[in-house]
Backbone as a chain_set.jsonl record, in Angstrom:
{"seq": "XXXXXXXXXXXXXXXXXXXXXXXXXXXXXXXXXXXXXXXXXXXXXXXXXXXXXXXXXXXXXXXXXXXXXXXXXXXXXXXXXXXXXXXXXXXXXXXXXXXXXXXXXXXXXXXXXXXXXXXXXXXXXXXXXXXXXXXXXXXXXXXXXXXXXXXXXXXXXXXXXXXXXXXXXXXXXXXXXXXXXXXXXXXXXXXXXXXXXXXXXXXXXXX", "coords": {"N": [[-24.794, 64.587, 39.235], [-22.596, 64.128, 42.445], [-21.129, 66.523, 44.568], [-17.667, 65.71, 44.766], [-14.857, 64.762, 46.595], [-12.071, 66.078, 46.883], [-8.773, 67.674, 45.325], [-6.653, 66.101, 45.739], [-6.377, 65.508, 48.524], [-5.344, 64.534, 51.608], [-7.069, 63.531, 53.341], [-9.031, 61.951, 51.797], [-11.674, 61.091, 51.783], [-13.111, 62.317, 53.263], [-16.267, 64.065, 53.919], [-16.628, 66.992, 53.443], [-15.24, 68.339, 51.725], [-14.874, 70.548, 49.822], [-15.614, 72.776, 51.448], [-13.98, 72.511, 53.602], [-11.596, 73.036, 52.158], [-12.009, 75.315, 50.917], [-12.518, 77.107, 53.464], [-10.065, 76.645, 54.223], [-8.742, 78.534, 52.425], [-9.507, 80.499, 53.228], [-9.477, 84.309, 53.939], [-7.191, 85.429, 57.425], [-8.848, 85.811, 59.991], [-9.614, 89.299, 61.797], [-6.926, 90.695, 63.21], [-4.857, 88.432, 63.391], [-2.597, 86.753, 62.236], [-0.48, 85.105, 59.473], [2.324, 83.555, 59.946], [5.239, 83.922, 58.065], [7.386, 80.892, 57.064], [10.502, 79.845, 58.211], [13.333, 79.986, 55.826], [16.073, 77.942, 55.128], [19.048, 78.432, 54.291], [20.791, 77.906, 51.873], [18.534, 77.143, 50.478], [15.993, 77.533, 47.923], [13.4, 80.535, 48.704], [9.761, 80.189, 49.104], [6.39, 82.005, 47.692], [4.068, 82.735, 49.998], [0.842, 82.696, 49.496], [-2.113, 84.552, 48.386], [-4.684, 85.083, 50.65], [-7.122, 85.431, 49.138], [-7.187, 84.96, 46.357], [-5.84, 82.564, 46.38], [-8.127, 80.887, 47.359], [-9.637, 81.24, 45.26], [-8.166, 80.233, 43.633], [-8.336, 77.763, 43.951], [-11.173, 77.302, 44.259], [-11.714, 77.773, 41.281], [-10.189, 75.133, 40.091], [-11.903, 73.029, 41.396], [-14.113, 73.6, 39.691], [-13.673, 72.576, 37.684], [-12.511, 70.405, 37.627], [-14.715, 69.129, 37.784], [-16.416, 70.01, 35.587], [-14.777, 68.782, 33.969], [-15.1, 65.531, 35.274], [-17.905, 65.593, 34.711], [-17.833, 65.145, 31.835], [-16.776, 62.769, 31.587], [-18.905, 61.216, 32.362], [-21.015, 61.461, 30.973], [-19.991, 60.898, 28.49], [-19.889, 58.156, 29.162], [-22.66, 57.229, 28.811], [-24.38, 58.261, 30.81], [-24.894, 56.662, 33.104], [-24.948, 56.179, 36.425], [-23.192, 55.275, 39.758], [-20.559, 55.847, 39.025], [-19.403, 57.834, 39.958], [-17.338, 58.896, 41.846], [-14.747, 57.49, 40.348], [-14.723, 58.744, 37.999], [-14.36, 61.273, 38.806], [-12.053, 60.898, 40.287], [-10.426, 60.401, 38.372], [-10.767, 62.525, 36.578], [-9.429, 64.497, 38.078], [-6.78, 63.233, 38.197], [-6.09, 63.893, 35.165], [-6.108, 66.182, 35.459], [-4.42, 67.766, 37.509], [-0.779, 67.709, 38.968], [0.531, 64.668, 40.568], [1.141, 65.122, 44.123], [2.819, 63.396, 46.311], [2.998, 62.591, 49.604], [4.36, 62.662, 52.537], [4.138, 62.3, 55.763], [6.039, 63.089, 59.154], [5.525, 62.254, 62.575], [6.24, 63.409, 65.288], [7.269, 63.721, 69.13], [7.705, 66.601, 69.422], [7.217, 68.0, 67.23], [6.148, 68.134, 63.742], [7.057, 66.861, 60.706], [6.853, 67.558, 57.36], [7.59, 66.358, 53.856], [6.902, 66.708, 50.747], [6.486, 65.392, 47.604], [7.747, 67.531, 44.616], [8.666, 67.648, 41.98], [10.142, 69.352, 38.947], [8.901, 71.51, 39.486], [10.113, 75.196, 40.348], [10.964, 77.189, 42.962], [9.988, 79.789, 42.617], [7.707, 78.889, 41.244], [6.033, 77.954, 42.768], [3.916, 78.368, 46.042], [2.62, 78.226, 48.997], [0.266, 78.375, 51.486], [-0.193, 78.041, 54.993], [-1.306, 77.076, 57.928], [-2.127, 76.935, 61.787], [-3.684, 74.062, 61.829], [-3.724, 73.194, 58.795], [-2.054, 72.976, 55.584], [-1.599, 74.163, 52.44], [-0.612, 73.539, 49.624], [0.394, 75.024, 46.436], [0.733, 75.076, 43.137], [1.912, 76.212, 39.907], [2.965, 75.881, 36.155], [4.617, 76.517, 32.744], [5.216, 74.635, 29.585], [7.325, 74.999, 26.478], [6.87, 73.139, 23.901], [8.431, 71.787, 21.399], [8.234, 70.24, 17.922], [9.744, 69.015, 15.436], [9.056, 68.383, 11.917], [9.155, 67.234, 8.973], [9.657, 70.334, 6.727], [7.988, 71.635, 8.881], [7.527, 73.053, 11.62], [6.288, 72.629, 14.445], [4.586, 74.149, 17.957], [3.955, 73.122, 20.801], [2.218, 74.326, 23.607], [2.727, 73.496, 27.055], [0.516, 72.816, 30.079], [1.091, 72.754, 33.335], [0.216, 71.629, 36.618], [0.044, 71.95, 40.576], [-2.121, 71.29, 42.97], [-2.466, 70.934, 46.5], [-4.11, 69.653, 49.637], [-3.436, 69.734, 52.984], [-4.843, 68.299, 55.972], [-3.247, 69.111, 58.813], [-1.872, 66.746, 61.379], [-1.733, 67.444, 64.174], [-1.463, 70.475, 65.96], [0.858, 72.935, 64.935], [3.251, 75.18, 65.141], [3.309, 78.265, 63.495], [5.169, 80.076, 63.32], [7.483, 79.482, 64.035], [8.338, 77.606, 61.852], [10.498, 75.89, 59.362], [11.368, 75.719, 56.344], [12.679, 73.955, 53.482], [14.158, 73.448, 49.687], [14.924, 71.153, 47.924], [16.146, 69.748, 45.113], [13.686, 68.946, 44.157], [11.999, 68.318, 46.312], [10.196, 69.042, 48.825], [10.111, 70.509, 51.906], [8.821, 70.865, 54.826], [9.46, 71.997, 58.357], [7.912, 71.414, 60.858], [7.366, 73.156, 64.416], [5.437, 72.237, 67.181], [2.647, 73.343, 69.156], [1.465, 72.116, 71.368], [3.369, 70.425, 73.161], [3.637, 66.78, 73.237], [4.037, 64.066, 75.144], [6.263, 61.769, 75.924], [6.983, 59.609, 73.096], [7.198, 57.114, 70.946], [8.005, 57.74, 67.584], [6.152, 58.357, 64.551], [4.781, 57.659, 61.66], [3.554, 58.424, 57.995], [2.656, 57.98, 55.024], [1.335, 59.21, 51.822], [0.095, 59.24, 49.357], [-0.611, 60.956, 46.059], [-4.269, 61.869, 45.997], [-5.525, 60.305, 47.563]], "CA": [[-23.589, 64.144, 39.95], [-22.99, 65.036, 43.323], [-19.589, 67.188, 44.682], [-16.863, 64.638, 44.923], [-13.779, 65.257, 47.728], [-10.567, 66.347, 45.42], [-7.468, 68.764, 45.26], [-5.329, 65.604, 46.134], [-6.441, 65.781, 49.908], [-4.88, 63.465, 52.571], [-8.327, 62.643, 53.662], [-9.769, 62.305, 50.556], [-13.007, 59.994, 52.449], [-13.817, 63.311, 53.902], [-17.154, 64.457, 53.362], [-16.944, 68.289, 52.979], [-13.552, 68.734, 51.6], [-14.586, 71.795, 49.362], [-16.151, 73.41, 52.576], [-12.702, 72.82, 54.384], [-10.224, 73.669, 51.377], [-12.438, 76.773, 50.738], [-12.06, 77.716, 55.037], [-8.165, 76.802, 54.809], [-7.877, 79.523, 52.067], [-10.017, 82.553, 53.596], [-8.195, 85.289, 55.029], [-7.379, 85.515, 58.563], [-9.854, 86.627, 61.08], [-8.695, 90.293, 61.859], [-5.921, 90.471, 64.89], [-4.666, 87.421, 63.537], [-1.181, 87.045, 61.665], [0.812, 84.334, 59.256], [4.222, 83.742, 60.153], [6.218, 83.161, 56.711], [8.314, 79.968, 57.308], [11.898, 80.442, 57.815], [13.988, 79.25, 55.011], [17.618, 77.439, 54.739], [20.151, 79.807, 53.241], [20.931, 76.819, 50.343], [17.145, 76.701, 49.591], [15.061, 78.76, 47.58], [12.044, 80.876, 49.134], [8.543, 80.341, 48.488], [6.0, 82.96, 47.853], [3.002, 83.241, 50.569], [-0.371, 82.682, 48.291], [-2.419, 85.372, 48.871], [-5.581, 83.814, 51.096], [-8.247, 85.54, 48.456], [-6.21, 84.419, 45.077], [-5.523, 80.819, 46.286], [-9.703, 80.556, 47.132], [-10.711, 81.636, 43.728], [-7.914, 79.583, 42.661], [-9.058, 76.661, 44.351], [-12.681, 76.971, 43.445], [-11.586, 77.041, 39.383], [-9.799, 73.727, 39.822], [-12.544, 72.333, 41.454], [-15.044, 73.322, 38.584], [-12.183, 72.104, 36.166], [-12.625, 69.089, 37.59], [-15.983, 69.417, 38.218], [-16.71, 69.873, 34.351], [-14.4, 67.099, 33.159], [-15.744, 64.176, 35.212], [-19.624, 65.166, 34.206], [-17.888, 64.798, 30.636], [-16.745, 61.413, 31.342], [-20.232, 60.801, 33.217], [-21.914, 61.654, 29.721], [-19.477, 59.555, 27.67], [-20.552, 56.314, 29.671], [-23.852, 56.642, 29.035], [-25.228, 58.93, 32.053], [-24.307, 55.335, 34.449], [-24.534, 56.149, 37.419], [-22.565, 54.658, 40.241], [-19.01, 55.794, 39.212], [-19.131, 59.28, 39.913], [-15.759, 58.633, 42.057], [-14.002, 57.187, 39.514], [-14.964, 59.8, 37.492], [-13.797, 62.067, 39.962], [-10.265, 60.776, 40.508], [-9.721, 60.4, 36.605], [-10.564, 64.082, 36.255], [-8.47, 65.005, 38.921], [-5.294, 63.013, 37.435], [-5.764, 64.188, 34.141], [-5.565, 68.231, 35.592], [-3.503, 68.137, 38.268], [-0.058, 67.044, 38.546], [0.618, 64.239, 41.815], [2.109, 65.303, 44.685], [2.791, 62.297, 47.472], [3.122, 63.314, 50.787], [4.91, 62.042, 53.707], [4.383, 62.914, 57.091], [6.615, 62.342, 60.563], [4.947, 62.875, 63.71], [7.44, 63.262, 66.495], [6.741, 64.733, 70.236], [8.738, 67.86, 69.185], [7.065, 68.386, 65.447], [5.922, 67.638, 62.36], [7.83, 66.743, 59.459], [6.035, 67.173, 55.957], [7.705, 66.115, 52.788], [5.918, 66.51, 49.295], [6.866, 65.52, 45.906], [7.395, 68.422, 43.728], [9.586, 67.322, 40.412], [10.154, 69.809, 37.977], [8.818, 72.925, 40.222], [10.994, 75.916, 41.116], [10.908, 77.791, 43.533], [9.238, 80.627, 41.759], [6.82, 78.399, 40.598], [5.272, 77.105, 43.73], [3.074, 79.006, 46.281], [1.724, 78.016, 50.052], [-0.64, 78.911, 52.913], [0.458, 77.537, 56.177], [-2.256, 77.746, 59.144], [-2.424, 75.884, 62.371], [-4.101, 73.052, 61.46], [-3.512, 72.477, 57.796], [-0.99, 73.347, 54.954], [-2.057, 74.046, 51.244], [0.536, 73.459, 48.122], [-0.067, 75.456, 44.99], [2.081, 75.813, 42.089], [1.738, 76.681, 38.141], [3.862, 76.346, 35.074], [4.135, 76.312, 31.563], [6.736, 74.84, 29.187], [6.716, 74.972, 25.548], [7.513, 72.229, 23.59], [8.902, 71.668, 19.901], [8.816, 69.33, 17.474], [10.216, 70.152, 13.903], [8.817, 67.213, 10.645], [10.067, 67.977, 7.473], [9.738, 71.645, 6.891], [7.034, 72.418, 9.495], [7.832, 73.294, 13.092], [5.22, 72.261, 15.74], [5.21, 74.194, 18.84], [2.599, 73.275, 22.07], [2.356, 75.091, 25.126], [1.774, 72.556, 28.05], [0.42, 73.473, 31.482], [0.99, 71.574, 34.586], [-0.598, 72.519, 38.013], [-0.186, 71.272, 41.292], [-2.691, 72.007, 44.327], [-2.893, 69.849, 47.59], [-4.305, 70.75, 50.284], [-3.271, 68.837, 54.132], [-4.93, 68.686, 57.359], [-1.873, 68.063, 60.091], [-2.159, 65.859, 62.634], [-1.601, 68.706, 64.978], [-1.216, 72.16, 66.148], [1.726, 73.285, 64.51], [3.461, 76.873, 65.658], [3.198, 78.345, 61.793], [6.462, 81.476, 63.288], [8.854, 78.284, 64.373], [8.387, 76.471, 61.155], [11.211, 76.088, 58.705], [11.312, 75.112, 54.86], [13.506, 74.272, 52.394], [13.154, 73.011, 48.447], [15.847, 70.71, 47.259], [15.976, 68.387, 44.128], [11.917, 68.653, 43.928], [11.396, 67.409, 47.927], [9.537, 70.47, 49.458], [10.086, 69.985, 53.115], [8.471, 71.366, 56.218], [9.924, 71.383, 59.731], [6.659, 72.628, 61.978], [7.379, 72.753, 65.997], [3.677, 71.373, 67.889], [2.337, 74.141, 69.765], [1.566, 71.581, 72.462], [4.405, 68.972, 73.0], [3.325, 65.383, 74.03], [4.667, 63.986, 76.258], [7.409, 60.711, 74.857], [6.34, 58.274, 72.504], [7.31, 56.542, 69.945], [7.848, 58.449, 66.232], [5.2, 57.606, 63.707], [5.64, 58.145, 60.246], [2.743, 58.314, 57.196], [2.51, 58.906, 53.683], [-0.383, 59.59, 51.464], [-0.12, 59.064, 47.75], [-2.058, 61.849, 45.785], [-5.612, 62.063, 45.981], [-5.908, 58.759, 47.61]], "C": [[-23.391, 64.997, 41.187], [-20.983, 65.368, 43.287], [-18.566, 66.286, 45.275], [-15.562, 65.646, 45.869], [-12.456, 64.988, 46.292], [-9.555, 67.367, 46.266], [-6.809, 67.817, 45.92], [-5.267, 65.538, 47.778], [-5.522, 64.467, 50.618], [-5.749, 62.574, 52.979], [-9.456, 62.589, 52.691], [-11.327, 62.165, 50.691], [-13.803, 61.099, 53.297], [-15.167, 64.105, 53.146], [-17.624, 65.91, 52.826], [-15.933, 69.191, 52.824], [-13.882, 70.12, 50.261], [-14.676, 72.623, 50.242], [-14.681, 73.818, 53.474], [-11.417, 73.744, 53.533], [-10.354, 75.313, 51.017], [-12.022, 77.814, 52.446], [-10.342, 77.588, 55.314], [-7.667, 78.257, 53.72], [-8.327, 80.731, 52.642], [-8.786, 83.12, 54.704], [-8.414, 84.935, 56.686], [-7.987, 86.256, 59.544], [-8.671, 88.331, 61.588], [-7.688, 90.126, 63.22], [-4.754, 89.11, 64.489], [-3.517, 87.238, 62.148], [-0.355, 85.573, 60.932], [1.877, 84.54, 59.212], [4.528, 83.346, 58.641], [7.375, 81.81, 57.539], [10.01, 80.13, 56.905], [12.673, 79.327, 57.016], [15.653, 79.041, 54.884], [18.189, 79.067, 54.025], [20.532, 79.607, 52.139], [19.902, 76.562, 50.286], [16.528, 77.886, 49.204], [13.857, 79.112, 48.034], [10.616, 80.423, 48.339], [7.6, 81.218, 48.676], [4.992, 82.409, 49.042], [1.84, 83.094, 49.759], [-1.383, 84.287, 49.204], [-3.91, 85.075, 49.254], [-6.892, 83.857, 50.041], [-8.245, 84.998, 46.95], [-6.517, 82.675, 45.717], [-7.082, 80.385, 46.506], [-10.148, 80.394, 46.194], [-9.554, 80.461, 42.965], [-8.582, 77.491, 42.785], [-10.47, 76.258, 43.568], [-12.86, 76.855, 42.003], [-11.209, 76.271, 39.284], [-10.786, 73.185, 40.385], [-13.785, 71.946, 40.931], [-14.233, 73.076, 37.331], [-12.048, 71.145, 36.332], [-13.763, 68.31, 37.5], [-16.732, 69.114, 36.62], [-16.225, 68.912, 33.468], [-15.076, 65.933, 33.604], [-17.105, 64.225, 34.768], [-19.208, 64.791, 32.356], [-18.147, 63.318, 30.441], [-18.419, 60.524, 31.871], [-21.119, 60.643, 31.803], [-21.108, 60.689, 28.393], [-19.628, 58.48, 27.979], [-21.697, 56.338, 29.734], [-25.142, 57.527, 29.882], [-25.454, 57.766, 33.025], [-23.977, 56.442, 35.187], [-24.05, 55.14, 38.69], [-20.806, 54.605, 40.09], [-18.135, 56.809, 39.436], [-17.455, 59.327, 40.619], [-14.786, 58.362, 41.465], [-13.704, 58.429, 38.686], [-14.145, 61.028, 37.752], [-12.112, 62.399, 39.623], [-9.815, 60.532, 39.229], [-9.628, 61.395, 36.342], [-9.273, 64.349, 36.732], [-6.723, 65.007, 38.515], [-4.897, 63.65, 35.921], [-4.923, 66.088, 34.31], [-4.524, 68.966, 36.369], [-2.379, 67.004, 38.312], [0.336, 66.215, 40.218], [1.834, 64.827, 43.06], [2.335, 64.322, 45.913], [3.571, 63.179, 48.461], [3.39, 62.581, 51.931], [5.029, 62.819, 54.952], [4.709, 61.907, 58.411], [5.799, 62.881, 61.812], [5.858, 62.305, 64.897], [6.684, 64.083, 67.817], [6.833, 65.925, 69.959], [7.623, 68.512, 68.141], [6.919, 67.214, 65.055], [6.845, 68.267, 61.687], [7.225, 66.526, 58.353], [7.52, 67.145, 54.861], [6.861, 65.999, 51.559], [7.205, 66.848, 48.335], [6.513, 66.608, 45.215], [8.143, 68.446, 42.358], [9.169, 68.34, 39.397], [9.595, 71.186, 38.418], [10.222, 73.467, 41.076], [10.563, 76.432, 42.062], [9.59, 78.948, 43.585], [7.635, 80.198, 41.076], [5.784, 77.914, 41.753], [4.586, 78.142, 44.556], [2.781, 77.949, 47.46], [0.869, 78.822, 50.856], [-0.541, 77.91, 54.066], [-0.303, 77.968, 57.557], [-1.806, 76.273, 60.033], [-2.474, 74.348, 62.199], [-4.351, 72.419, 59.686], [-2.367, 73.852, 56.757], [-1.621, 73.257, 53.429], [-0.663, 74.579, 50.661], [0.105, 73.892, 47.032], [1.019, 75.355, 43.987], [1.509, 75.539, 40.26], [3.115, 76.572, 37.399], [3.805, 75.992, 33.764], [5.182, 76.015, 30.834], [6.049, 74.792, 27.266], [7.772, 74.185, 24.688], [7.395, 72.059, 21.675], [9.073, 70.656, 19.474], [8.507, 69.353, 15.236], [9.715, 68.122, 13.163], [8.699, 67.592, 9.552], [10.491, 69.796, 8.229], [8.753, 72.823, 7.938], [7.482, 72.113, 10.851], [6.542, 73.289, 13.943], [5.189, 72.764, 17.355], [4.163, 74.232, 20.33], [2.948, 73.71, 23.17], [1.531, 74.474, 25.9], [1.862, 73.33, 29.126], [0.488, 72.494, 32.344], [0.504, 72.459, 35.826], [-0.592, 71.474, 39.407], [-1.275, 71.824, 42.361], [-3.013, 70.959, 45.117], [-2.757, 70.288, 48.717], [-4.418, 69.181, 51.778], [-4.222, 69.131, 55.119], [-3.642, 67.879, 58.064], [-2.498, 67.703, 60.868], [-2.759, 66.508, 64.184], [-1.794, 69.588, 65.244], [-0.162, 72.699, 65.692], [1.914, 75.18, 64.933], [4.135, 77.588, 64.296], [4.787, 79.604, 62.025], [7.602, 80.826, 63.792], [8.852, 77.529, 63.216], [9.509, 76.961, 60.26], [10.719, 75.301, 57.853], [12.567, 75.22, 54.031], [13.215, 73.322, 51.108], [14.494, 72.589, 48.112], [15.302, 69.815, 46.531], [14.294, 68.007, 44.17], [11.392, 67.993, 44.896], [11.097, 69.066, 48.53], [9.585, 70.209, 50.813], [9.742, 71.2, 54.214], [8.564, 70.846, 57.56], [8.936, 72.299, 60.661], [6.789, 72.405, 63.529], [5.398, 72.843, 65.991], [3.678, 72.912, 68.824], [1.89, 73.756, 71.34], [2.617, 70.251, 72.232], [3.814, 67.847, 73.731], [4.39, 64.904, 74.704], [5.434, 62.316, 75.232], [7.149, 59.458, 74.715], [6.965, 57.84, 71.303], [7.208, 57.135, 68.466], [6.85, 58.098, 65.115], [5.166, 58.443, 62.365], [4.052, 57.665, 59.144], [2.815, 58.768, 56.464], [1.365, 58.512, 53.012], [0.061, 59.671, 50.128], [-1.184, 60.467, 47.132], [-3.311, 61.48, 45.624], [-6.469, 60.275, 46.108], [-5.411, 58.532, 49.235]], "O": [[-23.763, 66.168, 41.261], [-20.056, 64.917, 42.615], [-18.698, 66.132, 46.49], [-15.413, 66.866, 45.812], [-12.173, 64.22, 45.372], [-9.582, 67.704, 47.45], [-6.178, 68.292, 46.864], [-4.158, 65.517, 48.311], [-5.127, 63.529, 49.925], [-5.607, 61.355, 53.064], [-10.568, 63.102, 52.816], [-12.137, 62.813, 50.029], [-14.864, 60.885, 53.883], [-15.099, 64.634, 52.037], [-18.58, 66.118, 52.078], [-15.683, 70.269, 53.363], [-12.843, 70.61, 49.82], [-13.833, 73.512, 50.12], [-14.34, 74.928, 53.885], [-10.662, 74.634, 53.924], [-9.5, 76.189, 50.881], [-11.425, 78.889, 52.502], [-9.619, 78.122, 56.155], [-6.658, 78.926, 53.942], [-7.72, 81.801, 52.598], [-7.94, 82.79, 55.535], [-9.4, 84.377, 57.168], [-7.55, 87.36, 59.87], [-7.444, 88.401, 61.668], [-7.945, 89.333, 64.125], [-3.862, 88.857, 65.299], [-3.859, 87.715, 61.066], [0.355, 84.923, 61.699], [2.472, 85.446, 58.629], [3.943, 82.38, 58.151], [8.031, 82.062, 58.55], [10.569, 80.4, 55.841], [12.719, 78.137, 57.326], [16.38, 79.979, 54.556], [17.823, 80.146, 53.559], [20.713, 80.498, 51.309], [19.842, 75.381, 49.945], [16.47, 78.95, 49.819], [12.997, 78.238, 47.924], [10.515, 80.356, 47.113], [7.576, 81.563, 49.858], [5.165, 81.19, 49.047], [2.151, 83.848, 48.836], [-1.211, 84.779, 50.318], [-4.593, 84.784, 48.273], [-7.631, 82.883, 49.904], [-9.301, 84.637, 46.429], [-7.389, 81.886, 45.352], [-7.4, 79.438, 45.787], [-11.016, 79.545, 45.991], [-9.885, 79.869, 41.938], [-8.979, 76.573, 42.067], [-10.77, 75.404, 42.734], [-13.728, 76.18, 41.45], [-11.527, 75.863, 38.167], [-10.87, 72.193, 39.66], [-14.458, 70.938, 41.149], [-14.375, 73.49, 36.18], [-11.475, 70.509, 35.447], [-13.827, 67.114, 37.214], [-17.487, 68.156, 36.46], [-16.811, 68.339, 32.549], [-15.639, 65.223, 32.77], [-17.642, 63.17, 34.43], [-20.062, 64.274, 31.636], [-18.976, 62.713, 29.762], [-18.755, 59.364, 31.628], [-21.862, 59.671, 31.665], [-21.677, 59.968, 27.573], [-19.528, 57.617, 27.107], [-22.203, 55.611, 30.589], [-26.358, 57.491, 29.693], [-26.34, 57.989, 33.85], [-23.176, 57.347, 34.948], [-24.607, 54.044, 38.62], [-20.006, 53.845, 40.635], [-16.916, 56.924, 39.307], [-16.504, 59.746, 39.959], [-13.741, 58.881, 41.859], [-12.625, 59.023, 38.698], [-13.41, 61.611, 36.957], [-11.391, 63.277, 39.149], [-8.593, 60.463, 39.096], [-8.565, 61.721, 35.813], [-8.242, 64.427, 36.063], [-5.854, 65.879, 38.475], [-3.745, 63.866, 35.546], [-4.022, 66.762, 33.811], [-3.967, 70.052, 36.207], [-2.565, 65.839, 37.959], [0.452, 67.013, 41.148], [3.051, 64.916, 42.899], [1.669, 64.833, 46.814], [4.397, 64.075, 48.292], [2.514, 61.8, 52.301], [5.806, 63.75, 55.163], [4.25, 60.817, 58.754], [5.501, 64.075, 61.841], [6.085, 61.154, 65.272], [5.759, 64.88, 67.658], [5.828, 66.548, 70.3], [7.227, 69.647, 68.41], [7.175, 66.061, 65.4], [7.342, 69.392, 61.743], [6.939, 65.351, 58.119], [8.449, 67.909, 55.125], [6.091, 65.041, 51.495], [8.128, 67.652, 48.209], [5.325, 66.886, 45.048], [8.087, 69.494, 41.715], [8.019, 68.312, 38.957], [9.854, 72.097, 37.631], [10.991, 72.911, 41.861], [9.377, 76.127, 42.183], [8.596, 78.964, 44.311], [6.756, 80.918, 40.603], [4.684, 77.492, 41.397], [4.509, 79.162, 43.87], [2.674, 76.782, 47.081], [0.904, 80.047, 50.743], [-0.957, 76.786, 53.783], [-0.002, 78.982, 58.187], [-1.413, 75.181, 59.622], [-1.537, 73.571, 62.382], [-5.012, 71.416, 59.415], [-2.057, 75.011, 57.033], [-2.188, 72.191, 53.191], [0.074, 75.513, 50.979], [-0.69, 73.141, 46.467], [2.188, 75.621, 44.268], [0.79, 74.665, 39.776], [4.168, 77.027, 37.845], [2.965, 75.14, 33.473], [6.188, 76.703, 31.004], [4.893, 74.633, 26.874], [8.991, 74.354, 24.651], [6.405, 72.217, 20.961], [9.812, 69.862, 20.055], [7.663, 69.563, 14.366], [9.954, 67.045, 13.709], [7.91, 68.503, 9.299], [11.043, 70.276, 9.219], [8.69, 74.052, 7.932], [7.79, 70.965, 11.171], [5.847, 74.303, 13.889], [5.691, 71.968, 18.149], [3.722, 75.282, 20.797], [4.035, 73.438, 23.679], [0.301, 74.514, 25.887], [2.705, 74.195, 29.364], [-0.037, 71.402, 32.126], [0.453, 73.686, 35.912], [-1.128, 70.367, 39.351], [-1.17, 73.036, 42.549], [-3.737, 70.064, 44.681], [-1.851, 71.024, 49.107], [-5.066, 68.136, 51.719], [-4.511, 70.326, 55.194], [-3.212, 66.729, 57.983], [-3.603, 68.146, 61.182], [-3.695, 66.228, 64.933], [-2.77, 69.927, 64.576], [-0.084, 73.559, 66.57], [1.07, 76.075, 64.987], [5.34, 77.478, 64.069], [5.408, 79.949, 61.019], [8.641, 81.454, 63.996], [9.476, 76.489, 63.425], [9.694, 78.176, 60.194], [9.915, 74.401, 58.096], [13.297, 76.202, 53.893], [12.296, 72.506, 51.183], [15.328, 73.484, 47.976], [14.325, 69.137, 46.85], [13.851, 66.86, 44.209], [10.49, 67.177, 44.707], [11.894, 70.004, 48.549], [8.764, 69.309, 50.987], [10.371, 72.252, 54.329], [8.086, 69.797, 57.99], [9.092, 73.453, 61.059], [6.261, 71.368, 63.932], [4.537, 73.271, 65.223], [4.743, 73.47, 69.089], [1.882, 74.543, 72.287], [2.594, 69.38, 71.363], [3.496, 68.041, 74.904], [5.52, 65.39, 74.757], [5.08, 61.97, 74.105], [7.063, 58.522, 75.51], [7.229, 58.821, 70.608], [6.062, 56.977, 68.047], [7.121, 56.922, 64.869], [5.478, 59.619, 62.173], [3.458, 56.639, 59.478], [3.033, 59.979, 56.521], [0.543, 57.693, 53.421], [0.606, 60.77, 50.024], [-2.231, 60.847, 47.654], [-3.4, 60.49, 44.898], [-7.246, 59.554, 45.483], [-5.516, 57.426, 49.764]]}, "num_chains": 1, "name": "protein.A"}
């Protein structure tokens, strides 16, 4: 099976989307500085990922996905021809969707992503130039009592999605804030166009 495009991308049809998601997490060339995004005063902060952490974390979800679809590849048989499928079934089973809406104005970009049921605390970005990566982890633990025996599983959920913007975005003008599970980023353009018409796109996960 060959390396299928994942982590929920925007451009999923892209051909060397570990190559890119792996170059959006490396550190920054030396001299060279992320702004943290300034946050509302009624929203809660998000941490910063740290660029060598979110790589390694990257590269274990993508052999976590990597190892489930060759399962399903070996439960049909060893058929080939559906390795994609394959793919995007892994993918849904491990990670949790995040849909993504983006505005493109002269001024800025406007990102929106679905994050339901993540705090604050729980979530995690990296914010460059030209693209934006979403992490987040959590764990809940769930009970369920029949007769006299108590049952208690510890589920994991995980999000990671990783954007290219449209743009140039100026990463020390951008603001964020996290209400009701809508993660929102307000990024000024580093070059402004000149006045056109607003255009608006969203992107379903990993599709």
């Amino acid at each position: 099976m060959t390396e299928k495009p994942s982590l929920q991308r925007s451009d999923a049809a892209s051909s060397s989307a570990s190559a890119a998601a792996a170059q959006s997490a490396a550190p920054a060339p030396a001299g060279a500085s992320q702004s943290s995004p300034q946050t509302s005063p009624s929203s809660a902060s998000l941490k910063v990922a740290n660029p060598e952490r979110l790589s390694e974390r990257i590269q274990n979800v993508y052999d976590n996905i990597a190892r489930r679809a060759f399962e399903m590849f070996e439960r049909d048989g060893w058929s080939h021809g559906r390795d994609l499928d394959h793919w995007f079934q892994a993918e849904e089973e491990l990670l949790h969707p995040v849909h993504i809406h983006i505005k493109d104005s002269d001024q800025a970009l406007s990102l929106r992503a679905e994050v339901p049921g993540f705090t604050a605390g729980e979530l995690q970005y990296r914010l460059d130039p030209r693209s934006l990566t979403i992490a987040g982890h959590k764990e809940t633990l769930a009970e369920n009592k029949t007769g006299r025996t108590l049952y208690k599983e510890r589920c994991s959920e995980e999000v990671l999605r990783v954007v290219e913007l449209p743009a140039e975005i100026d990463t020390s003008k951008t603001t964020m804030t996290l209400r009701d599970g809508i993660l929102e980023f307000n990024m000024p353009k580093t070059v402004v166009n000149a006045a056109r018409p607003e255009q608006s796109k969203s992107t379903a996960a990993g599709r």
